[in-house]
N, C-alpha and C positions, 0 to 999 in steps of 0.2 A: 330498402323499402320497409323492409319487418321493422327498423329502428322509428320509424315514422310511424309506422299502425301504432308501436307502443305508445307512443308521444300521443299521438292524437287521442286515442284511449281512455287513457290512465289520467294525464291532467287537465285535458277539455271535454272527456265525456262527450265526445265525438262519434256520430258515427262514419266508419271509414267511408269514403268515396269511391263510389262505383267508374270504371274505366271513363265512362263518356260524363260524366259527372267530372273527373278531373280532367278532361283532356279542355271539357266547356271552360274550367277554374283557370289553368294553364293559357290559353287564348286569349280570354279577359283580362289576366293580367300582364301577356304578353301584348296585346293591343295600348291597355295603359301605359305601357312602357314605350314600345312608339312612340305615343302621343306625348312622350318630354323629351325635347333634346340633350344630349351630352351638355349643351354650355347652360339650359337650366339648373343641371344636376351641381354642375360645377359651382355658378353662382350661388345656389343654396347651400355648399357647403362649406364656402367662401364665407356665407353671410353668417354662418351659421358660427363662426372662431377657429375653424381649423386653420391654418396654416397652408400657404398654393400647394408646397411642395404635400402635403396629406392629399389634398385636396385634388391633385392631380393626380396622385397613383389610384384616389378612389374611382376620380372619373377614367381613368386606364380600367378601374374593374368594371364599367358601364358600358366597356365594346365588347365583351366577351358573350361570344354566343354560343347556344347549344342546336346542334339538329335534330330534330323532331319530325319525324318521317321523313315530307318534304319541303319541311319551312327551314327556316331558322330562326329560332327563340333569342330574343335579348334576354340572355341569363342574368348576366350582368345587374342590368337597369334594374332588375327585376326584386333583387337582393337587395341593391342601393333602395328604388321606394318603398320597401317592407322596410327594413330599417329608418328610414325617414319618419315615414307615418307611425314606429314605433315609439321613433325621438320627439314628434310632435305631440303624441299622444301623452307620453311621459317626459314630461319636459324635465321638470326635476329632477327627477328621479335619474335622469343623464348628466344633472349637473353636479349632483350629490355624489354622482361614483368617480365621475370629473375629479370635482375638490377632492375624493377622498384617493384618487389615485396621483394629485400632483402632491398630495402631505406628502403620500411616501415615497414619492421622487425628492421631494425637499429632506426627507430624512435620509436617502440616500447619499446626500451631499455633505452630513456629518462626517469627518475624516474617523477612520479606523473603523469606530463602530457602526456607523450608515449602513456598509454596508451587509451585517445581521440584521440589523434592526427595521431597513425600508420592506424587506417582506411583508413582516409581521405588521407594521405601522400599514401599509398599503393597503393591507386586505382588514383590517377592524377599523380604518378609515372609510374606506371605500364602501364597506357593511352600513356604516353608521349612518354615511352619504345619503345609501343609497333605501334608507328605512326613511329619516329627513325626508328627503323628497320623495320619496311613495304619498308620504303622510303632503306634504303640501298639495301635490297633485290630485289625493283626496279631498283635502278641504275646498280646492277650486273648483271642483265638480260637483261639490253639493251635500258630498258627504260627511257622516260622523267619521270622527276618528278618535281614538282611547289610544290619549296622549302618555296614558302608563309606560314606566320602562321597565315593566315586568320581564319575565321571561317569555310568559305564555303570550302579552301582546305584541312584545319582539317579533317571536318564532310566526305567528300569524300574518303581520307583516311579511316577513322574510316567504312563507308560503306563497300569499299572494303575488311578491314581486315576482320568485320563482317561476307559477304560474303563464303572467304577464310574459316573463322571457324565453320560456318553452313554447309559449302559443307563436313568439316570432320565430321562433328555432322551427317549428312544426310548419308555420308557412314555407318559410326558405325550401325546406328539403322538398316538402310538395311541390317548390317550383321548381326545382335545380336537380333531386334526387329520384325524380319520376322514373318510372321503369321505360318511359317510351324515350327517354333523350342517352341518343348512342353516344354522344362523342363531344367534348369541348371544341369550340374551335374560335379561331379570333377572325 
């Protein structure tokens, strides 16, 4: 829970959530996850390029629930639409770390050398991916963007993506790392 106050904090300048404040957050998004079946999930993930066999272990993570006094929380569902509405919102910016994580699977497949070289190819791919599409995702929303490859507009980028992917990190654990859920259960 501390690892959460920090998150919240520090990069959304947040103030922390009082108990019945999160327990209200928790319910509404336990309610919305109700309201989608397993084979919506499924079908959008489907639709979305994964693979059945991905596609299937994710909706396997869309039954897991958590108990909460005396409910039970779709944990699960809960992680999957945080993550969705993260992927819809950054559309790009998911495709960008895509392409830039299958380079360095394809550099993996160079014999001897692949495999030093698809680390290092993977993660300045997948960097470069994932600034690419931050930046397209800007431009579709309306905004400027300083198309510079400086350092400084880089590192800004990279901040904001950062940002963007800590405020999903910071929801999940809100839903999933709450102090009131005792126990995983399927």
């Amino acid at each position: 829970m501390y690892f959460y106050i920090l998150l919240r904090e520090f990069f959304m300048n947040e103030k922390v959530l009082s108990q019945a404040q999160a327990d209200l957050k928790l319910t509404l998004m336990d309610a919305d996850a109700q309201s989608t079946s397993s084979s919506d999930l499924y079908l959008w993930l489907i639709e979305s390029g994964l693979s059945s066999e991905v596609a299937i272990r994710l909706k396997d993570l869309a039954d897991i629930t958590g108990k909460v006094a005396d409910r039970a929380i779709s944990i699960g569902k809960i992680i999957l639409l945080k993550i969705i509405e993260f992927v819809k919102a950054h559309p790009n910016l998911a495709i960008g770390i895509a392409v830039g994580a299958a380079i360095g699977a394809l550099v993996g497949l160079i014999p001897f050398l692949g495999v030093y070289l698809a680390p290092v190819v993977a993660a300045i791919s997948a960097t470069i991916g994932a600034i690419a599409g931050h930046r397209l995702d800007k431009i579709e929303q309306g905004q400027t963007v300083n198309t510079s490859t400086g350092l400084i507009v880089v590192g800004q980028d990279l901040i904001e993506i950062a940002k963007a992917f800590f405020t999903l990190i910071a929801e999940i654990f809100n839903a999933v790392f709450n102090e009131q859920v005792l126990r995983l259960g399927a």
